[in-house]
N, C-alpha and C positions, 0 to 999 in steps of 0.2 A: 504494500500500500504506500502511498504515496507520501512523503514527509510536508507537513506544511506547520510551521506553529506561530502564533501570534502572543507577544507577550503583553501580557493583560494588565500588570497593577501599574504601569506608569501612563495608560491611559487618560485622557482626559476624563472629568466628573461627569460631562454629558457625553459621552461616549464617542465612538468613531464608528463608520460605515465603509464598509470594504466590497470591494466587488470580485467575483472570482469567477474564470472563464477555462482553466486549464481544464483538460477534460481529461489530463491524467486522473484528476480525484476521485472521477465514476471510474474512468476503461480499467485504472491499476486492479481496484476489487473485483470488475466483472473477470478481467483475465485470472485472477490470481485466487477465485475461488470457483472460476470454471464455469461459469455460469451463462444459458444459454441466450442471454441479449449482444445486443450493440446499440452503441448509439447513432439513434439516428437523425434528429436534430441535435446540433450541440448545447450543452449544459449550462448554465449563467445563475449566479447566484449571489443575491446580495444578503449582506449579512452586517448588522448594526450589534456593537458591543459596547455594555454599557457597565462599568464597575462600579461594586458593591461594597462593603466591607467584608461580608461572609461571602462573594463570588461575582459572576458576572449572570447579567440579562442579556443574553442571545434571541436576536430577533431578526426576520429576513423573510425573502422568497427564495422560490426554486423554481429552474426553469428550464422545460429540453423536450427529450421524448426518446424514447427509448421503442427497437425493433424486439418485441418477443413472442414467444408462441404461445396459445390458446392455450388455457386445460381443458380444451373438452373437444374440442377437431386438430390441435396441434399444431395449426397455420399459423405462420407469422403474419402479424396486424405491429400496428404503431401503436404504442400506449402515452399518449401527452401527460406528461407534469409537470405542475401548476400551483402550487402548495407554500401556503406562508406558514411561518415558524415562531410561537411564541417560546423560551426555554430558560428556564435556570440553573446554572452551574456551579454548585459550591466549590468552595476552594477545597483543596483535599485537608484536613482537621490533624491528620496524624501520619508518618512516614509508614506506620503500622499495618493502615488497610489495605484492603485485597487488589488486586489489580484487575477487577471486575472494568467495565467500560464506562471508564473517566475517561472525562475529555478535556480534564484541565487538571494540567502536572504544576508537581513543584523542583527548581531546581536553585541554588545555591541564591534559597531567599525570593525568589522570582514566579510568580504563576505565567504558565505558556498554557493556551487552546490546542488544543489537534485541531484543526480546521478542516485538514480531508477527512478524517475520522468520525468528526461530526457532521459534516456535509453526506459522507456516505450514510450516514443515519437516515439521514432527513430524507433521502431518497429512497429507501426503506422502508421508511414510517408512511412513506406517498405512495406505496407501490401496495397494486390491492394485491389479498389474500389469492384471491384466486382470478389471475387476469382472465376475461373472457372477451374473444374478438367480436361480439354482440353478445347483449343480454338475451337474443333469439338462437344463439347456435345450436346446433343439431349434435356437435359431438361425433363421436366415427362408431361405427359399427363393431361392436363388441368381437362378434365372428367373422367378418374379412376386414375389417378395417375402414369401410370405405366411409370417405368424410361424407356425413349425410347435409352437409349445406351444398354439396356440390351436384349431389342424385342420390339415388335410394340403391339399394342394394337386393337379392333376390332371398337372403336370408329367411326361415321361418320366425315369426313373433318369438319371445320368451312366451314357454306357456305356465308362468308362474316363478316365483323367486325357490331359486336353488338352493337355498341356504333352508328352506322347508319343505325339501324332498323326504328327512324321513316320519314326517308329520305325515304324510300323505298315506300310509300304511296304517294308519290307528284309525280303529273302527268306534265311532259312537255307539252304546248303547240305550 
């Protein structure tokens, strides 16, 4: 993932606004965790940081669009992102705690942001559960595959959920 840090406590009181356009921030994580997007509008992302005495106010948009595939027919569609960011970031309290996902280190006295770290967040947190190339798609056919937004297939119906095939054998009396 990509290095990017911004040092936070010599900031001004009303804060600073930064803009960020490298698209290493998103490609580094999608290469580097294999993952099956690209970008296909590029990325832009403004981000205002505001200090606190116990941390900082991160606030901003997000902006691009990203090439990925369906869960339910598998085609690649375009998914737009669009998503403003309200966040706050405590300063870390003790050298003790776990190295869970913080986004604001401490070094020799000094608080620094991860910026790609939390920018890849943010793209994360915008990206739905389950991308769907229409809230209408058909999905592909269980038994040959065939993407059913495209045509149908000659498959017989399911004639009932499989998982209570041995229900089928019990007699009511």
């Amino acid at each position: 993932m990509t290095d990017m840090y911004i040092e936070t406590t010599s900031l001004p009181v009303e804060g600073r606004e930064f803009c960020f356009e490298d698209q290493r921030i998103w490609a580094d994580p999608i290469h580097e965790f294999h993952l099956p997007y690209r970008i296909a509008e590029p990325f832009s992302a403004v981000l205002r940081i505001v200090p606190h005495a116990d941390g900082c106010s991160l606030e901003g948009t997000l902006r691009g669009s990203l090439a990925i595939p369906c869960d339910r027919c598998a085609e690649e569609f375009i998914l737009s992102v669009e998503t403003e960011f309200h966040e706050f970031e405590a300063y870390p309290e003790t050298a003790s705690r776990s190295d869970d996902a913080w986004w604001i280190v401490e070094k020799d006295g000094l608080y620094y942001l991860d910026v790609a770290g939390f920018l890849w967040e943010q793209l994360q947190l915008a990206h739905p559960d389950k991308p769907l190339c229409s809230v209408l798609c058909r999905g592909i056919c269980a038994h040959c595959g065939t993407n059913k937004n495209v045509g149908s297939c000659d498959c017989a119906p399911p004639s009932g959920d499989s998982r209570l095939a041995a229900l089928h054998s019990l007699k009511l009396s």
